[in-house]
N, C-alpha and C positions, 0 to 999 in steps of 0.2 A: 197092696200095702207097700211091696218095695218101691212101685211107680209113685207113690206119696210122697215117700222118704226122699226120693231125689228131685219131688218137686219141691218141696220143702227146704230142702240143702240149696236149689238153684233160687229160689226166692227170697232165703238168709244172705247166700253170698251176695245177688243182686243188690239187696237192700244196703249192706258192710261196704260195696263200690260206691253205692252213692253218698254214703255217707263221707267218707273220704276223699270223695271226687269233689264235693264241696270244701274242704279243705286247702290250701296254698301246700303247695310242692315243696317253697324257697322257704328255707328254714328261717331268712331273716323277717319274709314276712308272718312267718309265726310269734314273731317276738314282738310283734306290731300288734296281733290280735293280741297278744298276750298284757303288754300294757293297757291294751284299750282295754280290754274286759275287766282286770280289776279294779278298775274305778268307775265305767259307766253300768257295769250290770246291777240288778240286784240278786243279789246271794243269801242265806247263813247256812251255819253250820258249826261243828265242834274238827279243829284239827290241834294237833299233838305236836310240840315243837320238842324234839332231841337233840342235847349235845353231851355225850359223852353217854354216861350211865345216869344224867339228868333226863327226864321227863317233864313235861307240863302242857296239861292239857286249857283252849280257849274256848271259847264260845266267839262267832261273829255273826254282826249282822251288818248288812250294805245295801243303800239303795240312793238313786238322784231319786228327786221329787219333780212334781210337772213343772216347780221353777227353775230348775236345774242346780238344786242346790245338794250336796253330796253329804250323805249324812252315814257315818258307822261308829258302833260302839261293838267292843270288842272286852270282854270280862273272864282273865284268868280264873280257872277252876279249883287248882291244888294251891296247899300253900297259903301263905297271905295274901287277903282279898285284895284284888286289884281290878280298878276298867280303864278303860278309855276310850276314852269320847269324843268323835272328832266331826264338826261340821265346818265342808269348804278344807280349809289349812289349819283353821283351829280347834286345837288339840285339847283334851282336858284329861291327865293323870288323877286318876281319884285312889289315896289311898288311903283307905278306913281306918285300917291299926293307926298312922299316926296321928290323922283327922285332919290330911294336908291335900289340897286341889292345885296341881301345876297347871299353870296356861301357857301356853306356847303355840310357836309356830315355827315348827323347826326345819321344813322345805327338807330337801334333799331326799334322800331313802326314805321310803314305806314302808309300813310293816305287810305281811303274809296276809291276801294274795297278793297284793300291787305290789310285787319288790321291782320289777321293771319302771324304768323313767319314761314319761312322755317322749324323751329324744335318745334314742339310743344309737344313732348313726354312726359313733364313734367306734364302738366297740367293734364292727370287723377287723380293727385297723387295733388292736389286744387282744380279740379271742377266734380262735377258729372255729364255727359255728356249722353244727350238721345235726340233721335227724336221727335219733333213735330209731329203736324198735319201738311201734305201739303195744300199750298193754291197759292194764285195767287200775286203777284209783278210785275206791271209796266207790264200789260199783259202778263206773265211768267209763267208759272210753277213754283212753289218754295219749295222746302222742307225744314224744321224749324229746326235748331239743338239748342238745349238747354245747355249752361252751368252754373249749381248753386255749387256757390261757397262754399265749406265744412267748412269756417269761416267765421268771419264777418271782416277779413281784405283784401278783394276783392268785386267789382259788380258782378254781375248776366249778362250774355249776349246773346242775344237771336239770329241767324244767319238766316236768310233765304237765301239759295242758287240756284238758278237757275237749274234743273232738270238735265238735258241734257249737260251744260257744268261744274258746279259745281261754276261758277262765284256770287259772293257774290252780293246777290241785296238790302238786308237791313238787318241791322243791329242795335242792341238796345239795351244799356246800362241800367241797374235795379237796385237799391236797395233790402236792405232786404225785404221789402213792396213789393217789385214787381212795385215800382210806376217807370214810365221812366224817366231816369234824363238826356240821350241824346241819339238820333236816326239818322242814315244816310237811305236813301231811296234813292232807281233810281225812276224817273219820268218817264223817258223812257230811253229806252239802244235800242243799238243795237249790236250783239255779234258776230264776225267773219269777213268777208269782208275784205276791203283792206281801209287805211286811206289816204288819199296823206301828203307826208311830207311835205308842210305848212301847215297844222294844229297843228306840233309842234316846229312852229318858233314865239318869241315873237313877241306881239303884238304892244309894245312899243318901239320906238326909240329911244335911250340913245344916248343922247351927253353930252357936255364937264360940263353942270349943273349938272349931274348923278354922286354921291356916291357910288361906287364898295367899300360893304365890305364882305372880308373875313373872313369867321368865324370858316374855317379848325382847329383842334384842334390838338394836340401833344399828343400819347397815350402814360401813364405814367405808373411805373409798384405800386402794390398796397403799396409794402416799398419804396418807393419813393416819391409817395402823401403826406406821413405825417399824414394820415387823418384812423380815422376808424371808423366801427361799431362796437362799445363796445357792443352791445346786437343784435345777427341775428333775422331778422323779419320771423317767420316758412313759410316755403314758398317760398321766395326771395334769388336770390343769386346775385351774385355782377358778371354785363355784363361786363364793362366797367369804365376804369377813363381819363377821359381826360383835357387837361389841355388847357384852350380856352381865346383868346384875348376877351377884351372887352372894348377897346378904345383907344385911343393913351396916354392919360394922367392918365390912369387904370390898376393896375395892372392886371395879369391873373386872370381868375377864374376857379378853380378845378371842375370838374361837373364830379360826380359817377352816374351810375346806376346800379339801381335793379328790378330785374325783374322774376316774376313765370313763365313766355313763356309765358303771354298774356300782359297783366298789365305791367306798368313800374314806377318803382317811380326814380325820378331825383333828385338829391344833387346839391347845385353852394356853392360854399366857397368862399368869395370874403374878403381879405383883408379890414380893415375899414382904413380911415386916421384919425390919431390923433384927439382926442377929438369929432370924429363923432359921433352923438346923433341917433338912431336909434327910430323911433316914433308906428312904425309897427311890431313889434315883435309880435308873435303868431298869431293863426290862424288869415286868407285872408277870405274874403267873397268868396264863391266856384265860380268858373268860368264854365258853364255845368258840364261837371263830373270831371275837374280838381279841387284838393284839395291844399292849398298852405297854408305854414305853417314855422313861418322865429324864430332867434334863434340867441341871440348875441353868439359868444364862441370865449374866448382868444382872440379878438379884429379881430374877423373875424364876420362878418355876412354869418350865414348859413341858405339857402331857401329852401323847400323840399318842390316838387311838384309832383301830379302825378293824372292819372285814377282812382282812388282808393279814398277807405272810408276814412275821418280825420282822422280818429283813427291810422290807418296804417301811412298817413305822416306824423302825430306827433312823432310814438313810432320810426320812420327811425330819424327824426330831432333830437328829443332829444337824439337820441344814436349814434350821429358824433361828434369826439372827436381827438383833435389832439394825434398824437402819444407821449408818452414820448419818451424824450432823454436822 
């Protein structure tokens, strides 16, 4: 019996090296598996997003089709009902209570697991990046990759990825302290298998009550915006400017982003109407690890939001400025 027990023990162990041994050592190439897999595998499952003494539990499901088209709907649990529905880049917010469908295509950040970007090259050159200890998630295997930020105008983010497919299973946003300011987790996942396609057909039936809006934007080129950054934030560089409806009786709103390959801070420039009293200027009580931070200039109200520390979306807020002419 004891000769069992340590053949037993040697054929666990053996088994735990190879598994591991099939794994990349370089913690950057785990951030590479880590992109790839959440957006080419297919997955679902229910994970728990925390921030603070908030909870709220999702539902996902993901998978490419044999034409390689990307299809995932994802539908809050608690709370008022929410999904979304996303094939390819286009996105659909469906929310019941108010009988309104947003369509967009808002590129940039992901939601949980894809928070990693296709290109993330950048970020050695902002975070110090090294391996954890492995440990277990959602009865997983998971190995831990660490990014600490080389300033203090980024989070701290901590990855656990699934062993064997590199599928991100939680994830955890940090300050300086190390204290969490917001965390995604699987509950339970399942990884691979086949989904049926209604489980990415809405849930809700929209008739002639239901609000269709669109919120597609116009890409503008950066001498054309009118708009800049009088002082670059180290680190950040400018993704994106786009020029987006925001109501019928409203003028457009300018929305820049910037971004280190992880983190994104967001710009909105919205025209003021005459004599509009703005009461909310400067820093927003934080929203989990969104920081939000507003700014009258030249009778434009300017809002700068983002994953990142105040500090960061103040010095991006205060240094948007229209261009001279």
């Amino acid at each position: 019996m004891r000769g069992f027990a340590a053949a037993l023990s040697l054929c666990l162990l053996f088994a735990q090296t190879q598994v591991l041994a099939q794994a990349p050592s370089d913690p950057v190439s785990w951030l590479e598996r880590i992109a790839t897999a959440g957006q080419r595998l297919t997955y679902s499952g229910t994970f728990i997003y925390q921030s603070g003494k908030n909870f709220e539990t999702s539902r996902i499901s993901h998978m490419v089709d044999a034409g390689g088209t990307e299809h995932e709907r994802l539908e809050v649990l608690d709370g008022s009902p929410r999904e979304v529905i996303r094939t390819n880049s286009e996105v659909r917010c469906v929310l019941p209570d108010q009988k309104i469908v947003i369509i967009d295509q808002p590129g940039g950040q992901r939601a949980f697991p894809a928070r990693l970007p296709a290109s993330f090259g950048s970020l050695t050159e902002n975070y110090r990046i090294r391996k954890g200890e492995p440990s277990r998630v959602a009865g997983l295997d998971a190995q831990l990759i660490i990014l600490e930020p080389k300033d203090d105008l980024r989070y701290g983010h901590l990855l656990w990825a699934e062993v064997q497919s590199g599928l991100l299973l939680k994830a955890r946003t940090v300050d300086e302290r190390g204290e969490i300011i917001e965390q995604f987790t699987f509950s339970d996942v399942k990884i691979g298998g086949e989904i049926a396609t209604e489980a990415f057909k809405p849930r809700y039936v929209k008739d002639d009550r239901w609000r269709v809006v669109r919120a597609h934007g116009v890409e503008v080129g950066k001498e054309e915006s009118g708009w800049v950054l009088t002082t670059p934030l180290p680190g950040y560089s400018m993704m994106s400017i786009v020029r987006r409806p925001i109501g019928r009786d409203r003028a457009e709103v300018l929305h820049l982003v910037f971004s280190d390959g992880l983190a994104a801070i967001s710009v909105f420039v919205e025209p003021l109407p005459p004599n509009d009293a703005v009461n909310s200027a400067g820093p927003l009580a934080p929203s989990g690890a969104i920081n939000t931070y507003k700014r009258v200039v030249a009778g434009h109200l300017v809002t700068t939001l983002g994953e990142v520390p105040l500090r960061a979306v103040q010095r991006v807020g205060d240094g948007i400025e229209p261009v001279a002419r």
